[in-house]
Residue frames relative to the residue before (quaternion, step in Angstrom):
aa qw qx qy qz dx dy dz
X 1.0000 0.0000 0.0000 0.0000 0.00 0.00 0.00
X 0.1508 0.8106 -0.5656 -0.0138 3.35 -0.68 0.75
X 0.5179 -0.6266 0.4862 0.3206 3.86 -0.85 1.98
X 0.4729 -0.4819 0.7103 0.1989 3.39 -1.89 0.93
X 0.4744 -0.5044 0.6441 0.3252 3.88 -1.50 0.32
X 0.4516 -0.6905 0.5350 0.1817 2.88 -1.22 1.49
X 0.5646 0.6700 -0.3707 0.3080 3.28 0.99 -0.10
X 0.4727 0.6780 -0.3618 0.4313 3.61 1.88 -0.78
X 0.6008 -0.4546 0.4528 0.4768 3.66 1.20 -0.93
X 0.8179 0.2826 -0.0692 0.4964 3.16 0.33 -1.26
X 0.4235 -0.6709 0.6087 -0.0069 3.34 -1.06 1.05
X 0.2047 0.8188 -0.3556 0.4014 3.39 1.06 1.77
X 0.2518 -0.7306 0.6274 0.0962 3.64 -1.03 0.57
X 0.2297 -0.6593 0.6444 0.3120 3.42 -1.21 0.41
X 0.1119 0.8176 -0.5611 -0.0649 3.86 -0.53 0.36
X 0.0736 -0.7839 0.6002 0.1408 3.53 -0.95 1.13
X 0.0945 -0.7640 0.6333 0.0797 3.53 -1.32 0.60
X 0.8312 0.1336 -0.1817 0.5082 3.37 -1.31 0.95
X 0.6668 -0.4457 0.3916 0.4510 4.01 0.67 0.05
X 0.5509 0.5716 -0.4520 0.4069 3.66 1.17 0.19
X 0.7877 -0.2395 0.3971 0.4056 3.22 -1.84 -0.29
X 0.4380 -0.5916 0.5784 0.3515 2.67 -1.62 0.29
X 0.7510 0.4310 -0.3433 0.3638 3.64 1.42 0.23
X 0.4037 0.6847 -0.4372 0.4209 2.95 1.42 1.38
X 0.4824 0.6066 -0.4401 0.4535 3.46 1.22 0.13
X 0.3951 -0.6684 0.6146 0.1396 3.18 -1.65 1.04
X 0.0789 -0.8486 0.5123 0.1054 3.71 -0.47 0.53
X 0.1193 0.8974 -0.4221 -0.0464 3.77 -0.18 0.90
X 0.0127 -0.8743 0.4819 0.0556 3.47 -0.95 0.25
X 0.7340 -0.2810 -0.1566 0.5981 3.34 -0.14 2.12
X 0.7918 -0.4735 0.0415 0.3835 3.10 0.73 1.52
X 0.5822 0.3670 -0.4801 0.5439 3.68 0.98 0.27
X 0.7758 -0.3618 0.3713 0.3596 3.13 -2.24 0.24
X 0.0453 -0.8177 0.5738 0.0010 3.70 -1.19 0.76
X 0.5221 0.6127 -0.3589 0.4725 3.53 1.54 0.69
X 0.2456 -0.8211 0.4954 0.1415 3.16 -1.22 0.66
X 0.6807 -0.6517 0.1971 0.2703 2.56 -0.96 1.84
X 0.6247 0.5674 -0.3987 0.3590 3.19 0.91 -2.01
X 0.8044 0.4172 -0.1243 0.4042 3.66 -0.20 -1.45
X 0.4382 -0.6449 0.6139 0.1235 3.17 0.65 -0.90
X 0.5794 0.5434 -0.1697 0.5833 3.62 1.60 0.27
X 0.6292 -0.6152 0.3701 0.2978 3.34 -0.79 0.83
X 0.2029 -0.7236 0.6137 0.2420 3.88 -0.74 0.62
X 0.6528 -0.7108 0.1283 0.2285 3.16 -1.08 0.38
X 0.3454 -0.7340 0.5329 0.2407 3.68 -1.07 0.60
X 0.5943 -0.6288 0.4069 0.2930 3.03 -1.55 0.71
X 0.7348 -0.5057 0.2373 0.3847 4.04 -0.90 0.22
X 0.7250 -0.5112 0.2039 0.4142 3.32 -0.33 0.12
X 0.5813 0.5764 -0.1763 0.5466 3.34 1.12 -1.20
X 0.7623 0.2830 -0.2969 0.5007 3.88 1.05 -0.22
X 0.4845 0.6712 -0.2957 0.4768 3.07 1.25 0.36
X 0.3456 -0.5894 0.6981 0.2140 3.99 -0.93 1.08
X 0.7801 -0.2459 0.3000 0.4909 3.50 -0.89 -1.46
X 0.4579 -0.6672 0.5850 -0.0549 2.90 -1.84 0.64
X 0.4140 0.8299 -0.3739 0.0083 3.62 -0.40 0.82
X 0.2582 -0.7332 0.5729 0.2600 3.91 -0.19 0.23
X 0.0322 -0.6234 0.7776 0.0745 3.79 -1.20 0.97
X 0.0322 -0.6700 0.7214 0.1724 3.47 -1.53 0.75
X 0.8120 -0.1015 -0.4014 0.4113 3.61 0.63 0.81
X 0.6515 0.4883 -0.4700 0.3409 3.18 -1.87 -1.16
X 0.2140 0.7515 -0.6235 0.0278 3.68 0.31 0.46
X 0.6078 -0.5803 0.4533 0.2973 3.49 -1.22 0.46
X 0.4732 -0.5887 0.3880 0.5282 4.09 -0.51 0.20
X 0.5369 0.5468 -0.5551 0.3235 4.11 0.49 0.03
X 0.6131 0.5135 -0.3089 0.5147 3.60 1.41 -0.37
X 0.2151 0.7384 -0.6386 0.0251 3.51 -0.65 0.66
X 0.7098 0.6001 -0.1925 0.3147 3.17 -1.31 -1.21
X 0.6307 0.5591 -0.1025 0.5283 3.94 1.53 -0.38
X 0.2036 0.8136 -0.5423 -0.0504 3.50 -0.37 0.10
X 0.6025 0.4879 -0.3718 0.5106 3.60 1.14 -0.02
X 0.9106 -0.0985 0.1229 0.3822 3.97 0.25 -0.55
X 0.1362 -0.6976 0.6947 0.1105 4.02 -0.91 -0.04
X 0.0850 -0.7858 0.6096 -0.0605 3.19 -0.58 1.53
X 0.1807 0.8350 -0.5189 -0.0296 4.06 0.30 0.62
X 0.1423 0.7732 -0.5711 -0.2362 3.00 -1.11 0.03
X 0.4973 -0.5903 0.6044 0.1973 3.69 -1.41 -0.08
X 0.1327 -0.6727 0.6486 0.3305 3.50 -1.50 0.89
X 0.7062 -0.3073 0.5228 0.3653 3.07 -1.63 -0.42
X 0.1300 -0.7058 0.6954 0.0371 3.98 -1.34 1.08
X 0.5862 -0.5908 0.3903 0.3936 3.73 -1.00 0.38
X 0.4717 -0.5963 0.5587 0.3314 3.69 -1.27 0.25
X 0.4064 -0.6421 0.4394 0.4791 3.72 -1.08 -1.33
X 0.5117 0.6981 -0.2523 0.4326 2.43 1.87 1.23
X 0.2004 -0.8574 0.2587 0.3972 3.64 0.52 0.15
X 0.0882 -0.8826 0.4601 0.0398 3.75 -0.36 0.88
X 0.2253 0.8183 -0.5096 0.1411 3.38 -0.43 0.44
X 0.0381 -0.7179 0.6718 -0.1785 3.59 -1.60 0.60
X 0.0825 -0.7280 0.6791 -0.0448 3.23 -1.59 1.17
X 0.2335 -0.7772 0.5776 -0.0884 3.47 -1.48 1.05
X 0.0837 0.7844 -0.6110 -0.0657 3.37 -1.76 0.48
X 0.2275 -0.7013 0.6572 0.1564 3.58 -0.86 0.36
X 0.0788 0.7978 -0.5931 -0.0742 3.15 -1.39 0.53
X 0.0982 -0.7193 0.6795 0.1057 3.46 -1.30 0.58
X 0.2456 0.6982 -0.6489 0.1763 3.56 -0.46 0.92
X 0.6311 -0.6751 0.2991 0.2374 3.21 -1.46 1.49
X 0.6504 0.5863 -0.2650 0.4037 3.33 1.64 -0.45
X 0.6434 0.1742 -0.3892 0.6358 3.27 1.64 0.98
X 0.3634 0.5937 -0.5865 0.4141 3.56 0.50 0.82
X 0.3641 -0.4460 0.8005 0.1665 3.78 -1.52 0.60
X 0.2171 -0.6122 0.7556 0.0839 3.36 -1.41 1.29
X 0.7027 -0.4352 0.4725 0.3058 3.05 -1.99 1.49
X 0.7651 -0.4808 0.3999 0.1534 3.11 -2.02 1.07
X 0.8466 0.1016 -0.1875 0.4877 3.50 1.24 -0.32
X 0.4500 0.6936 -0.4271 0.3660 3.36 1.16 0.53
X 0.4227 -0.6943 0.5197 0.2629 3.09 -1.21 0.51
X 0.8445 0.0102 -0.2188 0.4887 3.56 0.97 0.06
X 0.6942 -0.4374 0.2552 0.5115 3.96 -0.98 0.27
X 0.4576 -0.5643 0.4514 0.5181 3.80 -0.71 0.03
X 0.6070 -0.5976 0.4115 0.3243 3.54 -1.69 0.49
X 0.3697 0.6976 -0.5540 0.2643 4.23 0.98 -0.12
X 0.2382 0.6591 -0.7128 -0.0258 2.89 -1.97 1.06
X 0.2278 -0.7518 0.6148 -0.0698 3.12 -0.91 1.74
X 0.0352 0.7789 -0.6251 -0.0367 3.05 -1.39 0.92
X 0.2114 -0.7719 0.5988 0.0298 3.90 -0.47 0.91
X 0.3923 0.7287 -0.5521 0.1012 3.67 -0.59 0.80
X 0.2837 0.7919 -0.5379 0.0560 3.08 -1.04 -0.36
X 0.5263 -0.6686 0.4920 0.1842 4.19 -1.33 0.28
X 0.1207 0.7720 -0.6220 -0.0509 3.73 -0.97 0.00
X 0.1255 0.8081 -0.5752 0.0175 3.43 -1.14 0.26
X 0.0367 0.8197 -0.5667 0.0748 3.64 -0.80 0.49
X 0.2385 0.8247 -0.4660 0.2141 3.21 -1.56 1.24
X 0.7988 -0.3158 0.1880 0.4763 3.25 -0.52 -0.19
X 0.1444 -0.7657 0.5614 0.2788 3.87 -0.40 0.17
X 0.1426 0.7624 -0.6100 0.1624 3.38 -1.17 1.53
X 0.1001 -0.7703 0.6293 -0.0249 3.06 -0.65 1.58
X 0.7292 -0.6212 0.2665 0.1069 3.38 -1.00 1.32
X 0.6781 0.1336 0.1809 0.6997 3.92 0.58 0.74
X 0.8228 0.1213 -0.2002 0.5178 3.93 0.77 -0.22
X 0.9260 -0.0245 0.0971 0.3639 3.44 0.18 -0.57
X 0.2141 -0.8234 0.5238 -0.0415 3.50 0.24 1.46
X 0.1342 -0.8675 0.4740 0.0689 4.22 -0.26 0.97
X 0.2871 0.7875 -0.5078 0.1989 3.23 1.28 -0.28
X 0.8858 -0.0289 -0.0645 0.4587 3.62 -1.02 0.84
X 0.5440 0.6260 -0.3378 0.4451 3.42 1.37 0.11
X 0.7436 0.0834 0.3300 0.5755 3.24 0.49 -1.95
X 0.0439 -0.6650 0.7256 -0.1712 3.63 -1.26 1.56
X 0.1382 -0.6719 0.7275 0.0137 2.86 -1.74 0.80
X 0.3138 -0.7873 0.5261 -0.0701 3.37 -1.34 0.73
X 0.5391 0.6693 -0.4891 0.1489 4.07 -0.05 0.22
X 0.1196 -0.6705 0.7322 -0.0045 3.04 -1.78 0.32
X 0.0438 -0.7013 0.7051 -0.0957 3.34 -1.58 0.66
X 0.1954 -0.6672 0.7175 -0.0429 3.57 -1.37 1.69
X 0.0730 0.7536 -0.6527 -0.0289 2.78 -2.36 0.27
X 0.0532 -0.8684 0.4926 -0.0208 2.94 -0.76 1.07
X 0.2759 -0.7578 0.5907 0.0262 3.58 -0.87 1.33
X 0.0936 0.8396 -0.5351 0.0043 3.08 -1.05 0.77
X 0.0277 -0.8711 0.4892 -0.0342 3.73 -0.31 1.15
X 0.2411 0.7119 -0.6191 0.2276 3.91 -0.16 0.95
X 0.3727 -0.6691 0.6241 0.1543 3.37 -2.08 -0.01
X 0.5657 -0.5334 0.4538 0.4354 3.32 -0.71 1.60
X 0.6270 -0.3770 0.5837 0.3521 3.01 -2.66 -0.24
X 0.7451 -0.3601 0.4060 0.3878 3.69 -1.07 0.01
X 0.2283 0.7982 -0.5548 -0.0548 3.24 -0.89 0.74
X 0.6722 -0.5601 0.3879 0.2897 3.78 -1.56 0.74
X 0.3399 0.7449 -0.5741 0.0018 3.47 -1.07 0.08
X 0.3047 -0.7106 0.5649 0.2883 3.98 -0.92 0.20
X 0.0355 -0.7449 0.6640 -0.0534 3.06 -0.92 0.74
X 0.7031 -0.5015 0.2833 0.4170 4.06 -1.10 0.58
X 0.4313 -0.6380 0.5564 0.3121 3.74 -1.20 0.01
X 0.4739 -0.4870 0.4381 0.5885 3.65 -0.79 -0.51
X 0.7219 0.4830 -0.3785 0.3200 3.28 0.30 -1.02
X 0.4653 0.5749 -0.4308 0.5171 4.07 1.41 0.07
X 0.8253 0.4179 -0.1697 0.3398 2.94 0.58 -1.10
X 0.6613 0.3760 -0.2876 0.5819 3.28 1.31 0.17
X 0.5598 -0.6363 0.2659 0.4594 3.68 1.83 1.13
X 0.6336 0.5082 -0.5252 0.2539 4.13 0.48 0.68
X 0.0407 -0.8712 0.4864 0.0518 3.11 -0.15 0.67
X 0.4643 0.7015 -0.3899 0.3746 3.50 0.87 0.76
X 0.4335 0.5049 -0.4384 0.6041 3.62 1.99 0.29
X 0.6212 0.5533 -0.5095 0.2201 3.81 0.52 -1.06
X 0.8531 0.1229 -0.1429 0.4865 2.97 -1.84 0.85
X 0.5934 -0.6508 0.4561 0.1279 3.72 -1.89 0.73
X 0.3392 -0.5487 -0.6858 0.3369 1.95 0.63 1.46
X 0.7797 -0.3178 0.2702 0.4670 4.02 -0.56 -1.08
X 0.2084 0.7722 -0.5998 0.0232 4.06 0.44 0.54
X 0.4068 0.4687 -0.7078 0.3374 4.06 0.11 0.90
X 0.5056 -0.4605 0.7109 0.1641 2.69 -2.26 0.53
X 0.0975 -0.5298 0.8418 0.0341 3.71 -1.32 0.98
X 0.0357 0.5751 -0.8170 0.0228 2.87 -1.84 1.54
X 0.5142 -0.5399 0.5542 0.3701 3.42 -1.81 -0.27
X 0.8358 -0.1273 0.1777 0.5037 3.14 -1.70 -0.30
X 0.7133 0.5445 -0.1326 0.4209 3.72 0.44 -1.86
X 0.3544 -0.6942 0.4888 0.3919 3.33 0.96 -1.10
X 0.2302 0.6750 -0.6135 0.3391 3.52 0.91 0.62
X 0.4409 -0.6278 0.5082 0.3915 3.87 -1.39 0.25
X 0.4041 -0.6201 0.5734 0.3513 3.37 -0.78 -0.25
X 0.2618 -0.7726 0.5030 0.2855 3.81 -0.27 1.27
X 0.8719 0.0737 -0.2811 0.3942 3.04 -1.59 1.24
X 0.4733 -0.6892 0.3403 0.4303 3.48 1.17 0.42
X 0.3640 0.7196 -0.4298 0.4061 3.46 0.82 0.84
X 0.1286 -0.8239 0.5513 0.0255 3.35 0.09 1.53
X 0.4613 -0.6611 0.4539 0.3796 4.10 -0.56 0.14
X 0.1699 -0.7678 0.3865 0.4819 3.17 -0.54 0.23
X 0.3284 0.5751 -0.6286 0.4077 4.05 0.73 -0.04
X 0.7422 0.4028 -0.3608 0.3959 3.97 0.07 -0.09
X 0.5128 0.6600 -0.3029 0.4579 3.57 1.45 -0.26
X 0.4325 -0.5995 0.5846 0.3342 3.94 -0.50 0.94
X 0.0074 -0.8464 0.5132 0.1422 3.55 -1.24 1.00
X 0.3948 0.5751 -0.5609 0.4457 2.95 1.27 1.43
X 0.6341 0.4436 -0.3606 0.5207 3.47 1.25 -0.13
X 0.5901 0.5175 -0.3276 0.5260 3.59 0.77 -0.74
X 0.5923 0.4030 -0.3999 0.5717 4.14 0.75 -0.27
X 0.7182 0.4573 -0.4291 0.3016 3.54 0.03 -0.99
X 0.7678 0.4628 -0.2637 0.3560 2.83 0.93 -1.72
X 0.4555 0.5610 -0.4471 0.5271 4.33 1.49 -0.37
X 0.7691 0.4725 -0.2472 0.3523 3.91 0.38 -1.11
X 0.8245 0.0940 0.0044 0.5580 3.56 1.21 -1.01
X 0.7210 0.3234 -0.3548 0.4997 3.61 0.52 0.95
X 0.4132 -0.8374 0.3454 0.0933 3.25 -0.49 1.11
X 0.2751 -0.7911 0.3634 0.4080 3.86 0.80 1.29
X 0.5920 -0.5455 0.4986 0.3214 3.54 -1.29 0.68
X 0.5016 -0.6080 0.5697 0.2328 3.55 -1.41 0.35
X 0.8368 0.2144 -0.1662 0.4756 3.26 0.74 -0.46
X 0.7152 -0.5077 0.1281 0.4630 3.57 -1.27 0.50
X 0.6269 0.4733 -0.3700 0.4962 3.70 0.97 -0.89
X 0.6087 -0.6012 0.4305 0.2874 3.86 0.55 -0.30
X 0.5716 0.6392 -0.4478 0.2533 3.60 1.21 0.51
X 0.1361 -0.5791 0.8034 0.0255 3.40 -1.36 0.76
X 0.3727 -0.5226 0.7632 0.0738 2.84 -2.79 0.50
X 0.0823 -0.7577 0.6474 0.0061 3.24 -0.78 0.71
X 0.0653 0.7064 -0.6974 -0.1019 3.68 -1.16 -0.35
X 0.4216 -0.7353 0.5257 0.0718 3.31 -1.28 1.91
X 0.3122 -0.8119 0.3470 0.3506 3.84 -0.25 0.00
X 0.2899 -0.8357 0.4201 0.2030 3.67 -0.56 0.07
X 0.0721 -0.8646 0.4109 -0.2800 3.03 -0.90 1.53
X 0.2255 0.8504 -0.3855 0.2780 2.95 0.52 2.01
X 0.0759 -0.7887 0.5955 0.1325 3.80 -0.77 0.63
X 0.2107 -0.6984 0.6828 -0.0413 3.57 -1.36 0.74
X 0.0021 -0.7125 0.6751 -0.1915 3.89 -0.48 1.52
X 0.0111 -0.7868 0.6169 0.0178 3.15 -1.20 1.51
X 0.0476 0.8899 -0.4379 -0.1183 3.94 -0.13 0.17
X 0.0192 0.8313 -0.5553 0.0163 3.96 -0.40 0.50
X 0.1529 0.7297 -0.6656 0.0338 3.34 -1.23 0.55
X 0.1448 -0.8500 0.5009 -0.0748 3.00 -1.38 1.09
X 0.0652 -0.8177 0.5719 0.0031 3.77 -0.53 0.97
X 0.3506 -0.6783 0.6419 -0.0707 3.37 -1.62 1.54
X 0.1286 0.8183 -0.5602 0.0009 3.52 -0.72 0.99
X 0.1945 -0.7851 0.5594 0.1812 3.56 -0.52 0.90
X 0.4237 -0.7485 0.4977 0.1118 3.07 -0.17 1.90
X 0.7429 -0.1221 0.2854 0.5931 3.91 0.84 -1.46
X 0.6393 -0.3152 0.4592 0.5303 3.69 -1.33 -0.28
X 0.8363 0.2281 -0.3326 0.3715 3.71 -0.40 -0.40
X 0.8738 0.2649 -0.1633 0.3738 3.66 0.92 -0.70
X 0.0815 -0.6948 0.7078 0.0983 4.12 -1.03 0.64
X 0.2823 -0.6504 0.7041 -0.0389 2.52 -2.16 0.75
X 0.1780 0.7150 -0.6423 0.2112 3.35 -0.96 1.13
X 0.0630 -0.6214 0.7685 -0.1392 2.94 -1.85 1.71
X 0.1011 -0.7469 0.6300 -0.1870 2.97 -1.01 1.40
X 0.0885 -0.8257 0.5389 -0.1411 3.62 -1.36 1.37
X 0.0128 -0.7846 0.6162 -0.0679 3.60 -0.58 1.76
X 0.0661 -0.7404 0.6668 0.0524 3.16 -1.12 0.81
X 0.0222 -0.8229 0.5677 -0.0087 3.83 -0.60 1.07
X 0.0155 -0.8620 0.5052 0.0385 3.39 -0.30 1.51
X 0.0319 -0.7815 0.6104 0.1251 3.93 -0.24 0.66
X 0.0695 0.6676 -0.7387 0.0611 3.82 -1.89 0.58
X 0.1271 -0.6623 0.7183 -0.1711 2.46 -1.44 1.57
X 0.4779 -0.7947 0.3730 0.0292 3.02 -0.26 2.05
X 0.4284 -0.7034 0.4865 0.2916 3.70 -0.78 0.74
X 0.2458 -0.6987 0.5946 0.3128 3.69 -1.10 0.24
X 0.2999 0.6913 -0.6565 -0.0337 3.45 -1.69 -0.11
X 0.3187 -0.7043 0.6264 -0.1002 2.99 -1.36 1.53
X 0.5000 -0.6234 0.5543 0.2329 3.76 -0.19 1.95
X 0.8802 0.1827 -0.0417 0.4360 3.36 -0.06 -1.36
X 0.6388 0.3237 -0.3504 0.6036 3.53 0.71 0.74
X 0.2882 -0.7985 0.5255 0.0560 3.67 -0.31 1.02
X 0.8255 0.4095 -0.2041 0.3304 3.50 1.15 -1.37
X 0.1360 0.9491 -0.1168 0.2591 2.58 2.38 0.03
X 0.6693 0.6706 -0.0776 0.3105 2.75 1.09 -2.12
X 0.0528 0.7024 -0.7091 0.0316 4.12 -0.90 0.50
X 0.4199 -0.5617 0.6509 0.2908 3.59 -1.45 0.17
X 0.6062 -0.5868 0.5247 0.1132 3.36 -1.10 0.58
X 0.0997 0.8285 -0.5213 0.1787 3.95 -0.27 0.04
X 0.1877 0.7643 -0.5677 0.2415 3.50 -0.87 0.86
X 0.1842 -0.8158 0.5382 -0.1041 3.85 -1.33 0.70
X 0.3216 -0.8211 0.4707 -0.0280 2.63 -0.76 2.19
X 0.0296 0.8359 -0.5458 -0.0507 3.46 0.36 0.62
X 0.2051 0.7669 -0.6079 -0.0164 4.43 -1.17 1.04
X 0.3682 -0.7452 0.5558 -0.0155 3.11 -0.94 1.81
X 0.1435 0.8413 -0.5198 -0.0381 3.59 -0.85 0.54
X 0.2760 -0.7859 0.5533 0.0068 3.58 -0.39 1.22
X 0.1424 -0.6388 0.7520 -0.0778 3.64 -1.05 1.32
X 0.4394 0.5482 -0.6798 0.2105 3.95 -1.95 0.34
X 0.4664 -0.5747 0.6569 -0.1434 1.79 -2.20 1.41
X 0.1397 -0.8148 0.5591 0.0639 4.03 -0.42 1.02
X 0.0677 0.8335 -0.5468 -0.0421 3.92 0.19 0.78
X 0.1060 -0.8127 0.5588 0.1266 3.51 -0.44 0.81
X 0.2073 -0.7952 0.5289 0.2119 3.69 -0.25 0.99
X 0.8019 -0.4450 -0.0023 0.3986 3.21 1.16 -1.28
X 0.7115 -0.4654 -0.1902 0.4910 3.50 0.40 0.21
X 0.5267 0.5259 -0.4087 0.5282 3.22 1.70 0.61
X 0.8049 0.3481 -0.1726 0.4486 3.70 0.98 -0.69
X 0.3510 -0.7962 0.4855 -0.0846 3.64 -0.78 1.72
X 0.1289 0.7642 -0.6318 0.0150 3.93 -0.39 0.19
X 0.2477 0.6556 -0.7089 -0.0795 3.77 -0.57 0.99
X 0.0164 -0.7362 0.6637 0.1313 3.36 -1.11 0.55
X 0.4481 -0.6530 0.6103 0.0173 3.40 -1.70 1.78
X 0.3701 0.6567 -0.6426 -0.1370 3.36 -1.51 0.36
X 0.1302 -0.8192 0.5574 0.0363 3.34 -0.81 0.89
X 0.2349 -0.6564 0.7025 0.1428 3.90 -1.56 0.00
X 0.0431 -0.6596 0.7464 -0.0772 3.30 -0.91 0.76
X 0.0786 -0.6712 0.7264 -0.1251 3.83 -1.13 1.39
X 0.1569 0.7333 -0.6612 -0.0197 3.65 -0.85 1.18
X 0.0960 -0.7810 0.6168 -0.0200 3.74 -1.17 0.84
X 0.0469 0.8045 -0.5913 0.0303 3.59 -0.54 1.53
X 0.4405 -0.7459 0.4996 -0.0062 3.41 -1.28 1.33
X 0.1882 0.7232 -0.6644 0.0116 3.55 -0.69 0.50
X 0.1226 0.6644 -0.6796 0.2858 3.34 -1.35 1.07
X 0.8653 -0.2445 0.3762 0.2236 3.00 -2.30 0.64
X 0.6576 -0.3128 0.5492 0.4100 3.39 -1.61 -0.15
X 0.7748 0.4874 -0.2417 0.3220 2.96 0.06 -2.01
X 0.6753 0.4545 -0.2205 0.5373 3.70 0.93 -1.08
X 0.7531 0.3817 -0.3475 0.4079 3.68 0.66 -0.07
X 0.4628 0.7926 -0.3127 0.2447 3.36 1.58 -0.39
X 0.7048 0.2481 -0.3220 0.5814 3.70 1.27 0.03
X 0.6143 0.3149 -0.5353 0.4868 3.67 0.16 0.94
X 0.5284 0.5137 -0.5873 0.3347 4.33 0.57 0.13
């Protein structure tokens, strides 16, 4: 199994089984289809804690499995008890308990947070409506923050001396030819600057930072900034002895936050993120003890977004 970058959006796995694809894997969830088409890659499941059981068959598959030849990845959420159960959680990764790497001079810059609640039980409204062995309910809801800074990256940007129209320092040494309009050289590579666009010559003073060195390189590093919200709830009704009912609702929202740096133009990335809502209907008909009917229907709607700061600014 190897995780997809959460950065793609999607919170995927490549998984191969038996020597197939990775787009031979079936992906279920409480018994309807949980793969996405586009890729060919699981869509997403809810955390663990909202989860009953969990299982992968790579053979003997039963005839409800077709269409697969590499695996059957299902899983199940969790329904209430006539007990009440419940529990809440966090992980953390924060640099101010991290040990920094053997040759760094400081700790790395990650902070992760993982939290979130579940609980499940009976449904009992006060004076109306008492579920005990009747009717259960089920929900939970994660999050996960995530705040770090890319690896180093390269870029050229102008010197001063460019920017004040010499160009006879550029590069180690300099062997272009500055000409003018006509093609005449400029002597000594010394361009005026009254001849310099000063709508470029502003941008480039206002939002590019002048290299340090003669060719114009600088490092920069862009930060990263991503949140991931899962939420599910689920309700069980024991119609009678022979029949149950259950409807069940995940909603997985993921953002990844745009960058931009005033003074660092190349800086810039687009933003992107993925709303992802799964609904799950069934019916359990017991006829009798040899003969079973569960019948599933479910909808799954996924919508990913790329855009600007400006367009990402109400979901950071």
């Amino acid at each position: 199994i190897r995780p997809r970058d959460w950065s793609s959006d999607v919170c995927s796995s490549d998984l191969s089984a038996n020597g197939s694809g990775v787009g031979q894997v079936s992906y279920r969830l409480d018994g309807n289809a949980n793969t996405d088409f586009y890729f060919q890659l699981n869509q997403e499941f809810p955390f663990p804690d909202a989860l009953q059981e969990f299982s992968i068959q790579t053979s003997n598959f039963s005839a409800q499995y077709g269409n697969n030849a590499g695996a059957v990845v299902n899983a199940v959420t969790k329904s209430g008890t006539n007990q009440i159960h419940g529990g809440a959680f966090e992980f953390v990764r924060n640099r101010f308990f991290n040990a920094k790497d053997r040759f760094a001079t400081t700790a790395d810059f990650l902070k992760r947070n993982q939290y979130g609640a579940y609980a499940g039980g009976p449904v009992y409204i006060p004076k109306l409506y008492n579920g005990k062995d009747k009717t259960f309910f089920f929900f939970g809801w994660q999050a996960t923050n995530i705040r770090n800074v890319n690896v180093a990256k390269n870029a050229l940007g102008p010197t001063v001396d460019e920017l004040n129209g010499n160009f006879a320092t550029c590069g180690t040494p300099c062997n272009a030819v500055i000409r003018d309009a006509s093609g005449v050289p400029y002597p000594n590579k010394q361009v005026p600057v009254a001849q310099l666009d000063p709508v470029a010559l502003a941008f480039t003073r206002q939002m590019m930072p002048a290299g340090l060195t003669g060719t114009g390189f600088y490092t920069y590093q862009t930060p990263i900034t991503q949140n991931l919200r899962q939420g599910v709830i689920r309700v069980d009704h024991q119609l009678g002895q022979n029949d149950r009912l259950t409807g069940r609702y995940f909603v997985d929202d993921f953002d990844n936050a745009a960058t931009y740096d005033p003074k660092n133009y190349v800086s810039y990335s687009n933003g992107s993120g993925t709303l992802v809502n799964n609904l799950n209907l069934g019916e359990i008909h017991t006829f009798s003890p040899t003969l079973l009917n569960d019948f599933h229907i479910g909808h799954v709607r996924q919508f990913s977004r790329r855009g600007s700061r400006t367009r990402q600014t109400g979901r950071q």
